[in-house]
N, C-alpha and C positions, 0 to 999 in steps of 0.2 A: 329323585336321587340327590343327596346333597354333596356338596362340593367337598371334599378332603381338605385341610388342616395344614396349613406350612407354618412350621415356624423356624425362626432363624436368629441366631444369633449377631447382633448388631454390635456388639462390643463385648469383649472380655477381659477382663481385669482392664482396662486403659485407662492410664493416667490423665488425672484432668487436673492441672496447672491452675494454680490461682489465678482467678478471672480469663481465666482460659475460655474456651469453645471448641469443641468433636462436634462433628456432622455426621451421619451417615443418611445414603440415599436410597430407597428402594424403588426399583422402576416396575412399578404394577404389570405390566404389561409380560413379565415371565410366570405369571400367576393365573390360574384361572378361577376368578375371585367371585365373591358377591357381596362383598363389601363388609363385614365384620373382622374390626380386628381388637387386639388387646397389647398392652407394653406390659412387658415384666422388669421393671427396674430393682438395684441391689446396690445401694450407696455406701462406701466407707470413705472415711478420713475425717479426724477429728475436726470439728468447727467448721468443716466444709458446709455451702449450703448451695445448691442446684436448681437453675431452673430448666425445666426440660419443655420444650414444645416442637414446634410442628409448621413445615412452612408448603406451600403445593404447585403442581407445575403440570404444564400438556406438552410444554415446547421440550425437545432434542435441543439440539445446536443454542449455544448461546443461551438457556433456559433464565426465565425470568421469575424465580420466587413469590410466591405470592404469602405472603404476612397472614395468617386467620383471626386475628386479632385474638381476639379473648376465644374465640373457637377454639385456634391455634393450641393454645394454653394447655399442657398437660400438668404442671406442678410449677410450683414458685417453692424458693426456700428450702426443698427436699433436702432434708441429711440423715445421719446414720440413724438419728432417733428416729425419724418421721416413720409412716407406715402402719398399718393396723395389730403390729406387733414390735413397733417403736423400736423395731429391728434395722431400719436402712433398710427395707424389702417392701414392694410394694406392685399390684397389678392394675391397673390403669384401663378402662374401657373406652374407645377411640372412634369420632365417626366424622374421619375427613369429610369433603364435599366431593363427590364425582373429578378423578383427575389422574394424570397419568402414571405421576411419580409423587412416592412424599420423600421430604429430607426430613429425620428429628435432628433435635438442637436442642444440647448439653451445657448449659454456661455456667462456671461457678463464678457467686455471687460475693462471697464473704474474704476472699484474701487467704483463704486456705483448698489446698490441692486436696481431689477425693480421687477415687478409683470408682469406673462404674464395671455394671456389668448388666447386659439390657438385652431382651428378646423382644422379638413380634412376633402376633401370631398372627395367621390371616386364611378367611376361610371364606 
């Protein structure tokens, strides 16, 4: 029997400020997972450019971030063009390391504000 499908919306329409940074966290642990998941990201604003990655954690209280480095990394430079329909649209395949929470992380790069809009999916 395989596990059902959550998916959730992480941001809608949210403003992202030149050189700005959104976080959002999800705490695995209200999921009954087996570890596959997917980002659905949807970038607008002109000249904006987005790096979106990924940071992991076990601890509650005081959680200490842990960097994937190049793991981490889901896109560098993302904007409205980017995507396999040079749409701003784009689905991203994900494979943290065993952990209890993830945070993604939104930073625009270029000195220009975008607007995201971003799903997980997780199953």
């Amino acid at each position: 029997m395989s596990t059902p499908t959550s998916a959730i919306q992480i941001f809608g329409d949210k403003a992202l400020p030149a050189l700005g940074t959104v976080e959002y966290i999800i705490d695995f642990e209200r999921f009954n997972l087996e570890g596959i998941f997917s980002l659905q990201v949807a970038i607008t604003g002109a000249d904006a450019e987005v790096d979106i990655s990924y940071e992991l954690t076990n601890m509650d209280q005081n959680p200490v971030w842990i960097d994937q480095e190049a793991a981490g990394v889901i896109a560098e430079a993302f904007t409205e063009a980017s995507g396999p329909g040079t749409d701003g649209n784009a689905l991203f395949d994900i494979n943290p390391k065993l952990s209890r929470k993830i945070k993604f992380i939104f930073t625009e790069t270029a000195e220009a504000p975008a607007v995201i809009n971003a799903w997980v999916a997780m199953q």
